[in-house]
N, C-alpha and C positions, 0 to 999 in steps of 0.2 A: 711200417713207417718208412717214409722215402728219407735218406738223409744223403746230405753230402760231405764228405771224409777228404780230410787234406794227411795222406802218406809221406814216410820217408821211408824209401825200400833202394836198393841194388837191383838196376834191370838190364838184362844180357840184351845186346842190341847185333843181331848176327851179319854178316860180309854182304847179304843177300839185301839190308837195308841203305846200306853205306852211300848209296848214291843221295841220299834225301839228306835234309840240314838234321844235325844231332835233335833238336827237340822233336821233329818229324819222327825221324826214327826212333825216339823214345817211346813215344806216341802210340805210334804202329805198333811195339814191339810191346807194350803194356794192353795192348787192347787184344791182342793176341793169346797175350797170359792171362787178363784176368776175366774180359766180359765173357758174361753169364754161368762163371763158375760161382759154386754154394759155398760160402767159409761159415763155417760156426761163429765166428764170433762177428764178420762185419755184415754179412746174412747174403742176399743173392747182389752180385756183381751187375751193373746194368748197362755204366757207360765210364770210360775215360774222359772226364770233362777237360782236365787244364793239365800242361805239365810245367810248373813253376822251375825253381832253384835245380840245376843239372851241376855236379861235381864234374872235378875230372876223372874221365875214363881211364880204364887200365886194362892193358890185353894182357889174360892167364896163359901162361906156358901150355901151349898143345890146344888152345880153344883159339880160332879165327876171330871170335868175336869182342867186343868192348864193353866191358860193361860199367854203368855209369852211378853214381848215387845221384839220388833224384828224389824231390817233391815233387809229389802230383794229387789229384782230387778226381775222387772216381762218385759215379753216383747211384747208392747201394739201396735196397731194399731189404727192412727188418722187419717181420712181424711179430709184436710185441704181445705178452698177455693184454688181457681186458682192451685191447684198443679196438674203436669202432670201424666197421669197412665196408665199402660198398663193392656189390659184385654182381657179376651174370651167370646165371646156373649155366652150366653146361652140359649135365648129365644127371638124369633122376633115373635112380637103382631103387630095390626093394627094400634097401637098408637105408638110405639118405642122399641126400643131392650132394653135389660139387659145381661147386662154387670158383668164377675167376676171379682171385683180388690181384690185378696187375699184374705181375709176374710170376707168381703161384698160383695151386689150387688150394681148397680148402672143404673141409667137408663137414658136412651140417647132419646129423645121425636125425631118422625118424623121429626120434623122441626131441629133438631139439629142434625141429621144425614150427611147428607152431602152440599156440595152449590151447588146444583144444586133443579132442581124441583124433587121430589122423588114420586115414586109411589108404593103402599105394591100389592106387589101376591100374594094373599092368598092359590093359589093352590101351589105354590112350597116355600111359608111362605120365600119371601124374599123382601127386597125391591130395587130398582132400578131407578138409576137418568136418568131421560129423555133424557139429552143430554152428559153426560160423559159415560153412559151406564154401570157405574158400579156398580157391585151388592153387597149387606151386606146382609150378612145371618147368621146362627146359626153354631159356629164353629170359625168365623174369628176372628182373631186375631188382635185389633185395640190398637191404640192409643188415649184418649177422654184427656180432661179436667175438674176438679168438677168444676159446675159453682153453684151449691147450696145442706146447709146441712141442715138436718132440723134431731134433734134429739127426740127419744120418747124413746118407749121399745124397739125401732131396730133404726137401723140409717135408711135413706132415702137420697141417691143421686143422685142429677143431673147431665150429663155432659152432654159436646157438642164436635162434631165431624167436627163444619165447620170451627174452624180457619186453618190456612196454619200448613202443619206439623204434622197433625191429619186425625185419619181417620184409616183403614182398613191396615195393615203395606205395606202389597202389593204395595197398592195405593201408601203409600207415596213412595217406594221404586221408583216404574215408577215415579212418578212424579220428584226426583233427578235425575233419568236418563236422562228424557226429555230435563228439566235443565238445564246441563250438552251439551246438544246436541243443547240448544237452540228452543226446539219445545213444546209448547202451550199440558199440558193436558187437557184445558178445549176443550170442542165441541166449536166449532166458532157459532155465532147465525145466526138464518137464517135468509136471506134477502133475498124480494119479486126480483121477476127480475120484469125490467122496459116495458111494452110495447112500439114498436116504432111505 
């Protein structure tokens, strides 16, 4: 989830900005520290929007530089459980695609691809459910769900593709038309015919 954070932090503004007006230099010197690092708790850094309320500065014995307390508003991305996201595959493996949501990836396991029984081709690198016949490959444009985060030095996401309303947009789109018209996208299952 994209959000936007109003901070109060301490930011070192170094001798090397000094020519620019003190919010300038705050600016620079905040965008320098924080866009597109990962923090656990405010999630991926993206942009220094605003730098509001600037204290006065104070130069530390043996540092050149000033450093000022400061509000400012950076604009962060969190990926939350169960939230819904849209994304572009950009890589299908034998185990599952990867997915861009925004500013991460995210990664969709075989078995969370679609509800059907799914099979990987490795020569045209797509995978393909056995009885809906529809293919996910590198390029489409889906709809997933996170179903888990796990954070370190990068984020790591999970999502799935089998609840209703998810999936490949295409997909979902036919599958409201069907809907709509009353007609079944799944494959019907096959049954033996009977000898008489």
């Amino acid at each position: 989830m994209y959000k936007i954070l109003t901070i109060n932090d301490k930011v070192r503004v170094p001798p090397s900005k000094f020519e620019l007006s003190a919010k300038d230099a705050i600016k620079s010197s905040l965008e320098d520290k924080l866009e597109g690092i990962i923090d656990r708790k405010l999630g991926v850094v993206l942009a220094v929007i605003d730098v509001g309320d600037v204290g006065e500065g104070i130069i530390i014995h043996g540092d050149g530089a000033i450093h000022y307390p400061v509000d400012f508003e950076i604009l962060v991305y969190k990926p939350e459980q169960n939230e819904l996201v849209n994304g572009q595959v950009i890589d299908v493996t034998e185990f599952g695609v990867f997915i861009r949501i925004g500013p991460v990836d995210g990664m969709v396991h075989v078995s969370q691809t679609m509800d059907d029984f799914v099979s990987f081709d490795p020569k045209n690198n797509v995978f393909m459910g056995r009885d809906s016949k529809r293919i996910l490959k590198k390029d489409d444009i889906v709809k997933a769900r996170i179903i888990s985060i796990s954070m370190g030095k990068e984020y790591k996401i999970g999502l799935t593709m089998r609840q209703p309303g998810l999936g490949v947009l295409d997909w979902i789109v036919k599958d409201k038309k069907a809907k709509k018209k009353g007609v079944s996208t799944k494959a019907a299952p096959k049954t033996k015919k009977k000898k008489k």
